[in-house]
Jmol script that loads the backbone (N, CA, C; Angstrom):
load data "model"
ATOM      1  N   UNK A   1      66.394 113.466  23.935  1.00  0.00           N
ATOM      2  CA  UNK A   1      66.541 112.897  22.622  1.00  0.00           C
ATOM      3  C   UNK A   1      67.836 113.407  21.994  1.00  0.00           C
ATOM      4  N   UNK A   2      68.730 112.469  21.394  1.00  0.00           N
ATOM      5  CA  UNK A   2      70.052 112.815  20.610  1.00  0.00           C
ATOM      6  C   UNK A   2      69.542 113.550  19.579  1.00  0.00           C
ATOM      7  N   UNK A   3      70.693 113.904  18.936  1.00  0.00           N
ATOM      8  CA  UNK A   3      70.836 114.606  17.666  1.00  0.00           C
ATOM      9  C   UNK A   3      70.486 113.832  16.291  1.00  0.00           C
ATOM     10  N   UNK A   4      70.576 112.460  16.369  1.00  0.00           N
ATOM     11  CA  UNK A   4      70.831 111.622  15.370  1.00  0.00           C
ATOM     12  C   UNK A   4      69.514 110.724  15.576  1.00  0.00           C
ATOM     13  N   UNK A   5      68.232 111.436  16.380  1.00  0.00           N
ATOM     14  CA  UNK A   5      67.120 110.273  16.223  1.00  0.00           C
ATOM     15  C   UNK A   5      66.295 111.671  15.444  1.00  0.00           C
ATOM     16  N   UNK A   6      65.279 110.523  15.060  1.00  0.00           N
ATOM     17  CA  UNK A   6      63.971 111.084  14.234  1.00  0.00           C
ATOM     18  C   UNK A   6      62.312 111.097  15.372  1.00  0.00           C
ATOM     19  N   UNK A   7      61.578 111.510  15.363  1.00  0.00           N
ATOM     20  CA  UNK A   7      60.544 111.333  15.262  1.00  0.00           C
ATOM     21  C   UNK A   7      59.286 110.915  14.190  1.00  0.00           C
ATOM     22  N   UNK A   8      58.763 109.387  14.444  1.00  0.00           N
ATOM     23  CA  UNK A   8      57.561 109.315  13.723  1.00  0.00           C
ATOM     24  C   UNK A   8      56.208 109.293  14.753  1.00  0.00           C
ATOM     25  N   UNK A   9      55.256 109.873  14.271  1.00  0.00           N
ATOM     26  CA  UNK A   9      54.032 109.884  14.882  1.00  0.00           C
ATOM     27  C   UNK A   9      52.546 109.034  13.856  1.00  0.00           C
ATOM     28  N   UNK A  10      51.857 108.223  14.929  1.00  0.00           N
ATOM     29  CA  UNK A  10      50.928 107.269  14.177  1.00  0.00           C
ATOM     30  C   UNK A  10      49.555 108.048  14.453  1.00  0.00           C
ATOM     31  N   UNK A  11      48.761 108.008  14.174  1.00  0.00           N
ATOM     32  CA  UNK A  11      47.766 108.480  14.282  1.00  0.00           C
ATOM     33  C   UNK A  11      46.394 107.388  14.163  1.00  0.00           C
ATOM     34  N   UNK A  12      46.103 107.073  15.251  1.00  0.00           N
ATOM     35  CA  UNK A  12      44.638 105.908  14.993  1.00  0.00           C
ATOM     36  C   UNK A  12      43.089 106.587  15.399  1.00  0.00           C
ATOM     37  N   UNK A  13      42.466 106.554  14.677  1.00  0.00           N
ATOM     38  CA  UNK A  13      41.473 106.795  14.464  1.00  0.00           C
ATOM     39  C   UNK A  13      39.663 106.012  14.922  1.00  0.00           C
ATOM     40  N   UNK A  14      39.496 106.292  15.913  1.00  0.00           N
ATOM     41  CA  UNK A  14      38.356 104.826  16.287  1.00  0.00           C
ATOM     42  C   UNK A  14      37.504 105.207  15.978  1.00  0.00           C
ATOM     43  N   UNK A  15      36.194 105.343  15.607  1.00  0.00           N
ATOM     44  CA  UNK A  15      34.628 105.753  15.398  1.00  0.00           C
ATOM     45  C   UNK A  15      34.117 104.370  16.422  1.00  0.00           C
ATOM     46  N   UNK A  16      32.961 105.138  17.114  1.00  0.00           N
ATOM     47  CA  UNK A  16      32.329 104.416  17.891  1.00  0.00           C
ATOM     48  C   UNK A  16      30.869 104.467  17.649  1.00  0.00           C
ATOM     49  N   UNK A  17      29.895 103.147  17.993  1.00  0.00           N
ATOM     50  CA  UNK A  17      28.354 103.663  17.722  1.00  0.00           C
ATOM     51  C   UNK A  17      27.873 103.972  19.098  1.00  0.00           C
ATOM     52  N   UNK A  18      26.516 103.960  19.252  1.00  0.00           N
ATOM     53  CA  UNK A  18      26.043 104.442  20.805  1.00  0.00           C
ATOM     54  C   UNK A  18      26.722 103.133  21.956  1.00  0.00           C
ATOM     55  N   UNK A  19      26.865 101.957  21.047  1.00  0.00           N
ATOM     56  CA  UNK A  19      27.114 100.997  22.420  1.00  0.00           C
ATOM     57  C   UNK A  19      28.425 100.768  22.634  1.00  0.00           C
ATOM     58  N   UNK A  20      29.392 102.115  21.888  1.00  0.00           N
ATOM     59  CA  UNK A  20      30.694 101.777  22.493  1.00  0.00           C
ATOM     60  C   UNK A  20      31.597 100.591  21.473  1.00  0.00           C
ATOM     61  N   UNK A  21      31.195 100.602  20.227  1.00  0.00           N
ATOM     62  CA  UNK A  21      31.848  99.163  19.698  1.00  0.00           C
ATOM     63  C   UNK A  21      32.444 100.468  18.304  1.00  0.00           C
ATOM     64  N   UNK A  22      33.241 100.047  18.148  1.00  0.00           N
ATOM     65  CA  UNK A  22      33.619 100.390  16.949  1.00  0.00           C
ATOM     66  C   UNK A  22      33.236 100.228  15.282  1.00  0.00           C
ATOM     67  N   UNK A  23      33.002 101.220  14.661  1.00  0.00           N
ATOM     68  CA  UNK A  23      32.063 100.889  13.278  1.00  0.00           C
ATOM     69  C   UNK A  23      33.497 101.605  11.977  1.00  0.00           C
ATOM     70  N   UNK A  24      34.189 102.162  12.884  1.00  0.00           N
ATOM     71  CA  UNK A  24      35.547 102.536  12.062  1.00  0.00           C
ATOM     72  C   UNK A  24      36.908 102.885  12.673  1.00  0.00           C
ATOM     73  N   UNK A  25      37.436 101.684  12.281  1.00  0.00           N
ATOM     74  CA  UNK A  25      39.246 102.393  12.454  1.00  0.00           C
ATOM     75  C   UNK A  25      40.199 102.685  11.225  1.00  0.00           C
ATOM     76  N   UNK A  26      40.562 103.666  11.094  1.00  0.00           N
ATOM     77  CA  UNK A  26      41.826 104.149  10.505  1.00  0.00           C
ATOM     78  C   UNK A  26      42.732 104.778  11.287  1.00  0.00           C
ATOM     79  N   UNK A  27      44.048 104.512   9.784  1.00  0.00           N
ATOM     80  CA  UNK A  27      45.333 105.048  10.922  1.00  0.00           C
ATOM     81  C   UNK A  27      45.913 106.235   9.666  1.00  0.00           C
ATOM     82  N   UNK A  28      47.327 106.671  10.347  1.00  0.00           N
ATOM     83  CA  UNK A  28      47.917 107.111   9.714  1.00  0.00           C
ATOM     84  C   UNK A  28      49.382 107.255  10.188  1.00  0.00           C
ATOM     85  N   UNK A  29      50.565 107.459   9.119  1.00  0.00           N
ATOM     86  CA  UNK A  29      51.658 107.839  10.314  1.00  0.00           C
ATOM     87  C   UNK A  29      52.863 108.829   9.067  1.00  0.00           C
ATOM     88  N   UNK A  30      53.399 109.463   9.621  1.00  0.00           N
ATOM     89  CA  UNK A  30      54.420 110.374   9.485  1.00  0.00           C
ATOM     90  C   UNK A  30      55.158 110.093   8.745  1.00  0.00           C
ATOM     91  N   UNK A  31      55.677 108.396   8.599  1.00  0.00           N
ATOM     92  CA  UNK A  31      56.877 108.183   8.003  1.00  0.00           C
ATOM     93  C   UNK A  31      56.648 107.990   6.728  1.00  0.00           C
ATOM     94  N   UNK A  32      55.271 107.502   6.429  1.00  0.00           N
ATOM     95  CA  UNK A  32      54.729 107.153   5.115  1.00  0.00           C
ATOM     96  C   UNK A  32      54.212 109.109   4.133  1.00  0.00           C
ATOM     97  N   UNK A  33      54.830 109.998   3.908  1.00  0.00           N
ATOM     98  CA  UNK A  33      53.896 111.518   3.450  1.00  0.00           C
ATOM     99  C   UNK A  33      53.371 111.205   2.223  1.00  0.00           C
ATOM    100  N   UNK A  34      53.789 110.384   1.847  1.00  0.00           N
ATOM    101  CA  UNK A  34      52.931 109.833   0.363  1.00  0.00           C
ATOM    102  C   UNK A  34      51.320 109.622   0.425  1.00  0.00           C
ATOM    103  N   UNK A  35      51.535 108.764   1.811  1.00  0.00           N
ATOM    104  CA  UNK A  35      50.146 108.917   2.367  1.00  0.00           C
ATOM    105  C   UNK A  35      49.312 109.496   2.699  1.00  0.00           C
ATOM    106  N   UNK A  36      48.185 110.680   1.893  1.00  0.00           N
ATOM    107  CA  UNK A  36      48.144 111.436   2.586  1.00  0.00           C
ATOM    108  C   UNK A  36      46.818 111.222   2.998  1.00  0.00           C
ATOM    109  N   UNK A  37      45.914 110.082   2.489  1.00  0.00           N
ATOM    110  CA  UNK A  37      44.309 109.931   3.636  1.00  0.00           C
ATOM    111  C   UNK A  37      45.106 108.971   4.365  1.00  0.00           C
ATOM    112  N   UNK A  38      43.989 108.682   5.325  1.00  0.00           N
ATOM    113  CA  UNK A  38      43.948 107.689   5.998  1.00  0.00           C
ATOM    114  C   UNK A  38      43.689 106.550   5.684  1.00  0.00           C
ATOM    115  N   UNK A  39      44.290 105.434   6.167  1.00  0.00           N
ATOM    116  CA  UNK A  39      43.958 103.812   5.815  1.00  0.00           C
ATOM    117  C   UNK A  39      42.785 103.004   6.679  1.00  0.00           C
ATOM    118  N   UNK A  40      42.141 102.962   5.745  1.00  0.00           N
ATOM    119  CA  UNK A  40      40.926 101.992   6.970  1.00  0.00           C
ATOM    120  C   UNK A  40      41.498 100.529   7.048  1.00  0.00           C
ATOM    121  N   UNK A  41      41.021 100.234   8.207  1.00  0.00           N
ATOM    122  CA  UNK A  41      40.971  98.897   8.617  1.00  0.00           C
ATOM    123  C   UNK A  41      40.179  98.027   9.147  1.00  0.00           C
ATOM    124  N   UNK A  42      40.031  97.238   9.099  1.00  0.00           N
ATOM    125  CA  UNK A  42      38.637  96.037  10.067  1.00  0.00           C
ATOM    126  C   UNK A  42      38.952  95.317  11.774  1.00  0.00           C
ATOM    127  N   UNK A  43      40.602  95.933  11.755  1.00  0.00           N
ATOM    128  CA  UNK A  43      40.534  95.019  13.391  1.00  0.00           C
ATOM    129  C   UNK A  43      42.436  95.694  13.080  1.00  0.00           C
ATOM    130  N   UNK A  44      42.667  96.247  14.565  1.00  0.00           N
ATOM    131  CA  UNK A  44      44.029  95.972  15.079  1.00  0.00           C
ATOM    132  C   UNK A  44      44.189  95.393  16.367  1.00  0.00           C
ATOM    133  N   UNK A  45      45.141  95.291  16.762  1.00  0.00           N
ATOM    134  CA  UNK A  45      45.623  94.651  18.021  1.00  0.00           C
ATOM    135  C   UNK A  45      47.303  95.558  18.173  1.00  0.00           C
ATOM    136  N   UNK A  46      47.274  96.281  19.791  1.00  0.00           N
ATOM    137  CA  UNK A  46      48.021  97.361  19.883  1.00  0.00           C
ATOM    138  C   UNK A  46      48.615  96.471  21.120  1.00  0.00           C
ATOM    139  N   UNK A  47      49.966  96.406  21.361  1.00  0.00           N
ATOM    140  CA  UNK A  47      50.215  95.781  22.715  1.00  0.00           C
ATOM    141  C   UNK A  47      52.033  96.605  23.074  1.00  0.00           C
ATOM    142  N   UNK A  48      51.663  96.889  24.179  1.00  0.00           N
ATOM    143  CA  UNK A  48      52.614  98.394  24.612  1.00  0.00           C
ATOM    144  C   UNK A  48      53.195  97.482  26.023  1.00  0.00           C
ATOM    145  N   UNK A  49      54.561  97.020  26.217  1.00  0.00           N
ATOM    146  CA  UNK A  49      55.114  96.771  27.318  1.00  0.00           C
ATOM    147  C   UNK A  49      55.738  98.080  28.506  1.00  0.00           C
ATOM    148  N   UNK A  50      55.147  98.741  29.214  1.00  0.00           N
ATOM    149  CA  UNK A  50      55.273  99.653  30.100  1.00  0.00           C
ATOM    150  C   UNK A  50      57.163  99.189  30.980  1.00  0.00           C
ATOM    151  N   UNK A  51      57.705  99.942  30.902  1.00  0.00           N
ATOM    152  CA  UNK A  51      59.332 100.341  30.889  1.00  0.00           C
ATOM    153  C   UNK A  51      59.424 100.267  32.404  1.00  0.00           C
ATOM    154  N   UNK A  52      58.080 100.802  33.594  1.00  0.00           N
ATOM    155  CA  UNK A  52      58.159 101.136  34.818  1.00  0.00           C
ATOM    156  C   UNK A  52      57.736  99.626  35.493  1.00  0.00           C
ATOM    157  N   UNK A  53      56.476  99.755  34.767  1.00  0.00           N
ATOM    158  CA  UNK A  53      55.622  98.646  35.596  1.00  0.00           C
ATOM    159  C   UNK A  53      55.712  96.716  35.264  1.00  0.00           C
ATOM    160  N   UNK A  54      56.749  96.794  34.099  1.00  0.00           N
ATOM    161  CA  UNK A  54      57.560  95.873  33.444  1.00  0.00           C
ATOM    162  C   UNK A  54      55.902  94.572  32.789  1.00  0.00           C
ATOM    163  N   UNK A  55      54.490  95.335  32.690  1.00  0.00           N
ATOM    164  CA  UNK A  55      53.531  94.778  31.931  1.00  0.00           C
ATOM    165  C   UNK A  55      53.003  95.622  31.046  1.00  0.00           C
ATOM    166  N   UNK A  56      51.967  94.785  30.141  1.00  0.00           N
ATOM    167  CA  UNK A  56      51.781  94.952  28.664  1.00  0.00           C
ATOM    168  C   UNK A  56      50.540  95.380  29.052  1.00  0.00           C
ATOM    169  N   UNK A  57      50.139  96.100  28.103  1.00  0.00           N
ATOM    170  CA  UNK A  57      48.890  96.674  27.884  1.00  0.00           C
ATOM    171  C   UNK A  57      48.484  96.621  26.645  1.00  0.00           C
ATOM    172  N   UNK A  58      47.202  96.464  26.103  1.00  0.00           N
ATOM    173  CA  UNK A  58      46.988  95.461  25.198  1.00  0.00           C
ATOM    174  C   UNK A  58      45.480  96.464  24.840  1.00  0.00           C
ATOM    175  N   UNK A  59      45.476  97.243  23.525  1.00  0.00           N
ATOM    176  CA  UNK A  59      44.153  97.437  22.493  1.00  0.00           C
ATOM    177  C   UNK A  59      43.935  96.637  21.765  1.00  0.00           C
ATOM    178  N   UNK A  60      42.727  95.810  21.510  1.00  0.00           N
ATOM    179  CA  UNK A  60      42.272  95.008  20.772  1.00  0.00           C
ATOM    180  C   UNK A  60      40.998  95.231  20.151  1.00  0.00           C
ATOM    181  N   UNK A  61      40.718  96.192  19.192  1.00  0.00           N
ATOM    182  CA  UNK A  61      39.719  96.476  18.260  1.00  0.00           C
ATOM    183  C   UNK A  61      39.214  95.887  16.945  1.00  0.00           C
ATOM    184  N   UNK A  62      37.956  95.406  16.651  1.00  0.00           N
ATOM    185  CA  UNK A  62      37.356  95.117  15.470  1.00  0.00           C
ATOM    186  C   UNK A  62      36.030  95.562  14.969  1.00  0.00           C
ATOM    187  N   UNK A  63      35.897  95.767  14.059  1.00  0.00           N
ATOM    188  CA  UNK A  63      34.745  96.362  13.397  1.00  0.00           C
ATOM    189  C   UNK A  63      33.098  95.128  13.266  1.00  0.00           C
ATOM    190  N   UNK A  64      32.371  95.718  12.765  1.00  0.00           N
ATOM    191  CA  UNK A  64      31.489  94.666  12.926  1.00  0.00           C
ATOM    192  C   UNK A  64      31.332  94.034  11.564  1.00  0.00           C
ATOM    193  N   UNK A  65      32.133  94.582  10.929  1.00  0.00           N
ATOM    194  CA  UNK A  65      32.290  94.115   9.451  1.00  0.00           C
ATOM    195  C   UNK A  65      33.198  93.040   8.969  1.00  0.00           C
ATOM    196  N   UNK A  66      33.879  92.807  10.629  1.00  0.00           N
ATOM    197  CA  UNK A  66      34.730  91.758  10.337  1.00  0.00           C
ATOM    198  C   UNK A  66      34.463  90.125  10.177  1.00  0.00           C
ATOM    199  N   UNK A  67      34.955  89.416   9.396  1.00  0.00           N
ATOM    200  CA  UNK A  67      34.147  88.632   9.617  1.00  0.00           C
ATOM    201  C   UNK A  67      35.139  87.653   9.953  1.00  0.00           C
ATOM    202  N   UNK A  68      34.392  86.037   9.964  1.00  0.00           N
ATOM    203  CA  UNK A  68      35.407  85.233  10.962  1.00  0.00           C
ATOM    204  C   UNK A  68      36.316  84.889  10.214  1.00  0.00           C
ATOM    205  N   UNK A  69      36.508  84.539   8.674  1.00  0.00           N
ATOM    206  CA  UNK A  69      36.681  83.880   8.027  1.00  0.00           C
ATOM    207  C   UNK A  69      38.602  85.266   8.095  1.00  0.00           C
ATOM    208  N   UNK A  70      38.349  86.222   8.088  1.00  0.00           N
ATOM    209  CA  UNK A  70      38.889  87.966   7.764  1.00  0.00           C
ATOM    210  C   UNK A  70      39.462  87.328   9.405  1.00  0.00           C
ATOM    211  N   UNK A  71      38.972  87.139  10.234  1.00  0.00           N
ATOM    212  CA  UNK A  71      39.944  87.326  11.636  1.00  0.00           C
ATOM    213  C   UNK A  71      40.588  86.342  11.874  1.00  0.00           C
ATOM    214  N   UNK A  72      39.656  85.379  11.326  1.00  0.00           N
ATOM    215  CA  UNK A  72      41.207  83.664  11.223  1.00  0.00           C
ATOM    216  C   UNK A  72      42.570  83.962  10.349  1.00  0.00           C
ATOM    217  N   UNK A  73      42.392  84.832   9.410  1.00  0.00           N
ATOM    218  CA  UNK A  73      43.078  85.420   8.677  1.00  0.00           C
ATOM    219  C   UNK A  73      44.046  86.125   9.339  1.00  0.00           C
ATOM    220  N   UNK A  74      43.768  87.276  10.127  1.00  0.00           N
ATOM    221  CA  UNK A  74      44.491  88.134  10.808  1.00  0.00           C
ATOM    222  C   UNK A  74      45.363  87.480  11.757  1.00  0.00           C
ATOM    223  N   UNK A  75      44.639  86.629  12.752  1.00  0.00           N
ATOM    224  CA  UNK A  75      45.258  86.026  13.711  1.00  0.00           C
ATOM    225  C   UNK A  75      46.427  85.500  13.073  1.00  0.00           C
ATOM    226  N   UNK A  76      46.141  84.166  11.986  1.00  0.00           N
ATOM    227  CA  UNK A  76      47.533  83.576  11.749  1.00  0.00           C
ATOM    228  C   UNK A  76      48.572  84.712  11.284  1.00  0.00           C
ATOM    229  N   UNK A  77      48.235  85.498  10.324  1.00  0.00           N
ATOM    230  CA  UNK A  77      49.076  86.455  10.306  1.00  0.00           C
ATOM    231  C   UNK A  77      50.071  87.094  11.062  1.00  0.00           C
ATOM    232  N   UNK A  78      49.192  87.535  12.081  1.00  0.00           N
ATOM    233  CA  UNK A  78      49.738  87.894  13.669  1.00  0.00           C
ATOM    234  C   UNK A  78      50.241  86.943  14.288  1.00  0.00           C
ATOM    235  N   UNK A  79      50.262  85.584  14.630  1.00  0.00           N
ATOM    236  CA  UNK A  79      50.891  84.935  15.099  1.00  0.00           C
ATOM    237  C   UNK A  79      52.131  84.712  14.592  1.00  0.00           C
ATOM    238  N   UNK A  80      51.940  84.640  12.847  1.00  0.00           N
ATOM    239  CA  UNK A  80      53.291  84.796  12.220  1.00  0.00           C
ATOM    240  C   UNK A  80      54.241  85.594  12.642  1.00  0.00           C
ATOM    241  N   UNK A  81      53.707  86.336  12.465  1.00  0.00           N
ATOM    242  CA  UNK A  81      55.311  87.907  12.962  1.00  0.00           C
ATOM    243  C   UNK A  81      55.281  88.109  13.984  1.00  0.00           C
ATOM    244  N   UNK A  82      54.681  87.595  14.667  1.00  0.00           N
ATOM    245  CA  UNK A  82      55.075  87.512  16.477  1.00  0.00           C
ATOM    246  C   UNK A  82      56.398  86.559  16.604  1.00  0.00           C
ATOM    247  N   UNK A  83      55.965  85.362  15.840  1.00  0.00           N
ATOM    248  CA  UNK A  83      57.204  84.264  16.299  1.00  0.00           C
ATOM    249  C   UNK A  83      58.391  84.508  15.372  1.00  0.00           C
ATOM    250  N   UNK A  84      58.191  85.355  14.406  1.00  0.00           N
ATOM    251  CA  UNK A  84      59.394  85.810  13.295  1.00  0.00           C
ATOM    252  C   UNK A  84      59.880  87.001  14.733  1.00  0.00           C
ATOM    253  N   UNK A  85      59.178  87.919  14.938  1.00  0.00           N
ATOM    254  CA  UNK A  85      59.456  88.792  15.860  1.00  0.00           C
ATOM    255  C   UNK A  85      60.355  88.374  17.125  1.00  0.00           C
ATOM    256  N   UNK A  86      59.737  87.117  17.992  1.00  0.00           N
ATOM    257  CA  UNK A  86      60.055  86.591  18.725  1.00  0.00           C
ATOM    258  C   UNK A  86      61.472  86.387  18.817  1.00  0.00           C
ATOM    259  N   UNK A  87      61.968  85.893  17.653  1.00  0.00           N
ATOM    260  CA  UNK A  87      63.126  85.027  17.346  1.00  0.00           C
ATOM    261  C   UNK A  87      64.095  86.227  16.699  1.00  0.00           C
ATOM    262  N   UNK A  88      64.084  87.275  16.294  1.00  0.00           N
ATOM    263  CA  UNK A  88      64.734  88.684  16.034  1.00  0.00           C
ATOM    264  C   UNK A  88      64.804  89.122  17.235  1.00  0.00           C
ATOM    265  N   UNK A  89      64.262  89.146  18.063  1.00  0.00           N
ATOM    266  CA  UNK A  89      64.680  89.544  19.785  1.00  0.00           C
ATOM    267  C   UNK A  89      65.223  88.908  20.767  1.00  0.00           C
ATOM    268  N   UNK A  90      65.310  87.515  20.422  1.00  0.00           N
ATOM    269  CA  UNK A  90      65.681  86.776  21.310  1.00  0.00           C
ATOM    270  C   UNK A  90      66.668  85.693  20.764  1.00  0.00           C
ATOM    271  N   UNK A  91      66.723  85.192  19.687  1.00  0.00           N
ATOM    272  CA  UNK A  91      67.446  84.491  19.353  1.00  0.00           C
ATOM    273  C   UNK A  91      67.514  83.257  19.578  1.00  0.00           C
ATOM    274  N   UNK A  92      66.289  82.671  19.915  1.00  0.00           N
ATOM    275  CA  UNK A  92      65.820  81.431  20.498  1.00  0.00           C
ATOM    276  C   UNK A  92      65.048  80.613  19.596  1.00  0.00           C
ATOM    277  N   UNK A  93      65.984  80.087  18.748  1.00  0.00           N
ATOM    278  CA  UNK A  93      65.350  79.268  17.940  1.00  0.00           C
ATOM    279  C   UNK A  93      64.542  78.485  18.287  1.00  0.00           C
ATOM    280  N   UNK A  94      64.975  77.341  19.230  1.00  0.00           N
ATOM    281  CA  UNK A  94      63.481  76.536  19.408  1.00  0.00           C
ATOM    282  C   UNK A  94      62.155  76.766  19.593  1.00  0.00           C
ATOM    283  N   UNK A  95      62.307  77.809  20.714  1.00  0.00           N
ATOM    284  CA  UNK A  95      60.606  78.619  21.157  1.00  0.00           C
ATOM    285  C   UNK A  95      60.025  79.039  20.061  1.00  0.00           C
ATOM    286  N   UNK A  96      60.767  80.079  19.119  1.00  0.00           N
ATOM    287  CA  UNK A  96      60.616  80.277  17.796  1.00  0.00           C
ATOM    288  C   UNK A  96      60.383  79.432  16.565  1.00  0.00           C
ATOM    289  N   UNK A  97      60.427  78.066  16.694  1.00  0.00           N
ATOM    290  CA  UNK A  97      60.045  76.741  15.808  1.00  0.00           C
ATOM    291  C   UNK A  97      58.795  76.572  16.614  1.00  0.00           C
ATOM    292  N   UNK A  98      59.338  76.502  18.219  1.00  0.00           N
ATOM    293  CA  UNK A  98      57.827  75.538  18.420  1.00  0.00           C
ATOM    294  C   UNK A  98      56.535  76.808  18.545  1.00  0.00           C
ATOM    295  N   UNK A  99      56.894  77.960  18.787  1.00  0.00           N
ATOM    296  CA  UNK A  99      55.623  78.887  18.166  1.00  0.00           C
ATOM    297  C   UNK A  99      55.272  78.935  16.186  1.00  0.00           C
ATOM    298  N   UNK A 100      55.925  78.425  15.493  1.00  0.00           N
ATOM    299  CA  UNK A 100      55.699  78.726  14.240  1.00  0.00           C
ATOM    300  C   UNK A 100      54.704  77.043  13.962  1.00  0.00           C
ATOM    301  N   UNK A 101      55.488  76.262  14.970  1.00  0.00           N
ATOM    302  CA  UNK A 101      54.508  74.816  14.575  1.00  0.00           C
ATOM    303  C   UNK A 101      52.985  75.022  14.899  1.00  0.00           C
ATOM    304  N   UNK A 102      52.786  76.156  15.519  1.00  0.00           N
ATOM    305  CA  UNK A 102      51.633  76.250  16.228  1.00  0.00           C
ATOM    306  C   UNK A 102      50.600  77.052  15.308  1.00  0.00           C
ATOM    307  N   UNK A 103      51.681  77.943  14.925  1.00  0.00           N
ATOM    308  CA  UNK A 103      51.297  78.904  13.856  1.00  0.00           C
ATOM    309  C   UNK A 103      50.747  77.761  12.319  1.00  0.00           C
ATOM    310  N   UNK A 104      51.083  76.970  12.040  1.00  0.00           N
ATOM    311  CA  UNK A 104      51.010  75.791  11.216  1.00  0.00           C
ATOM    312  C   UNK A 104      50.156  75.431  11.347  1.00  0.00           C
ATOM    313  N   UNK A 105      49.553  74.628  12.887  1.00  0.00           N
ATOM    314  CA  UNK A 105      48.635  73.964  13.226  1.00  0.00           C
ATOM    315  C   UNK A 105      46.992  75.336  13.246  1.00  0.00           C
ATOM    316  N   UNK A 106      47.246  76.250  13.623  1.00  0.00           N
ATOM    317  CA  UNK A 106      46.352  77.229  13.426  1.00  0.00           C
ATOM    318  C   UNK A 106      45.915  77.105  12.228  1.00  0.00           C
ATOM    319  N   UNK A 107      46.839  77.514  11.351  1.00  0.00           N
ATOM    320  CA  UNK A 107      46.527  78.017   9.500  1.00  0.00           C
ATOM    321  C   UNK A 107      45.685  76.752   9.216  1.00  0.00           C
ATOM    322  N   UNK A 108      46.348  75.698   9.361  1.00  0.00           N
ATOM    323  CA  UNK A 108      45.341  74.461   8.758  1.00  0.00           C
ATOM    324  C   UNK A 108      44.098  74.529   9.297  1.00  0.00           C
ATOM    325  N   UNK A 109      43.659  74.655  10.721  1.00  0.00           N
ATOM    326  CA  UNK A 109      42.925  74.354  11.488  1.00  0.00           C
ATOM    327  C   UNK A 109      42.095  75.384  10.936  1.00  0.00           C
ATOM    328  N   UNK A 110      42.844  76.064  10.423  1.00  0.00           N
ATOM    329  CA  UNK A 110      41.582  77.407   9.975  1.00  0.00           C
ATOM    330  C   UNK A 110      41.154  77.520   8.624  1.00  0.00           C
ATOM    331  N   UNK A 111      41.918  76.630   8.066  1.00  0.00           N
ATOM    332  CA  UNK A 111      41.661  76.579   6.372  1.00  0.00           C
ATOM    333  C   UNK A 111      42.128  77.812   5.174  1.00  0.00           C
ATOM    334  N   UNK A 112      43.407  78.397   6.289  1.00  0.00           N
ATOM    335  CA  UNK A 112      44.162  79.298   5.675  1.00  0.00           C
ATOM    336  C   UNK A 112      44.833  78.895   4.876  1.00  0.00           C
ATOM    337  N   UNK A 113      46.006  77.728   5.193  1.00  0.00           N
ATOM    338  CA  UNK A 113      46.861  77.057   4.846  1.00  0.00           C
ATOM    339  C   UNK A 113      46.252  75.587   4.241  1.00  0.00           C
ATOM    340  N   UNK A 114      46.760  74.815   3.273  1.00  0.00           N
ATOM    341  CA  UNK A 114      46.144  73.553   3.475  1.00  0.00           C
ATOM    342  C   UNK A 114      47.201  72.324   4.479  1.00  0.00           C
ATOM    343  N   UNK A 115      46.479  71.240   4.463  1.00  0.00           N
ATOM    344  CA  UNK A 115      46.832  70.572   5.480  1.00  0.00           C
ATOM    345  C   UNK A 115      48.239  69.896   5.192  1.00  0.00           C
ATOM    346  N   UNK A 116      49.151  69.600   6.031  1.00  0.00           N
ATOM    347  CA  UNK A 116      50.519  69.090   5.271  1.00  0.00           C
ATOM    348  C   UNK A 116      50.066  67.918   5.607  1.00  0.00           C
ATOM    349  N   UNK A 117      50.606  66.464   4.900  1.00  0.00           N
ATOM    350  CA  UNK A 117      50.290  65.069   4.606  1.00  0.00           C
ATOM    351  C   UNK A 117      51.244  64.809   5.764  1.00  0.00           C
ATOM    352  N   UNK A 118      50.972  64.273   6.701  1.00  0.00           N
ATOM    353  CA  UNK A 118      51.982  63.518   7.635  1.00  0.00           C
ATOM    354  C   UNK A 118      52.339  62.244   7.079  1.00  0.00           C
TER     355      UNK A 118
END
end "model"
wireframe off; spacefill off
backbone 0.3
color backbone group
């Protein structure tokens, strides 16, 4: 490590019941000290591209408190800044339109968004 990088550290938190499902996640991280409990949450999704083995590895946790209405929610969300993400890494506008049309067609489909009038 150079002279001129930082370290931040995250901290996630799972609670499990007897069958292995999760009944609590919180996180926390370093960069935020203002913060000083932890943040609960109802569902993350962790996805780590391995540098050696050139694939992703993928945590996908939710609580049982989540509900569908809360994860249609999340998803479009997440799909959002994936294809905002997408397009900050790659610079590929089209893929990046035609994932956001999709992202569109989701939100409506889910009654996040309302429907645009064709």
């Amino acid at each position: 490590m150079s002279e001129n990088t930082s370290k931040n550290t995250i901290t996630i938190d799972v609670h499990l019941n007897e069958e292995k499902h999760p009944t609590n996640i919180s996180w926390n991280s370093t960069a935020n000290p203002q913060e000083e409990k932890d943040r609960d949450c109802k569902a993350m999704l962790l996805s780590l591209f391995d540098k050696d083995h050139l694939d992703t590895y993928k945590i996908d946790l939710w609580t049982s408190e989540m509900q569908v209405a809360e994860m249609d929610r999340f998803m479009f969300q997440t799909l959002r800044a994936l294809s905002d993400t997408y397009f900050k890494a790659t610079r590929n506008q089209a893929l990046a339109n035609d994932m956001q049309r999709f992202v569109q067609y989701f939100g409506e489909e889910t009654e996040i968004i309302p429907k645009e009038n064709s």
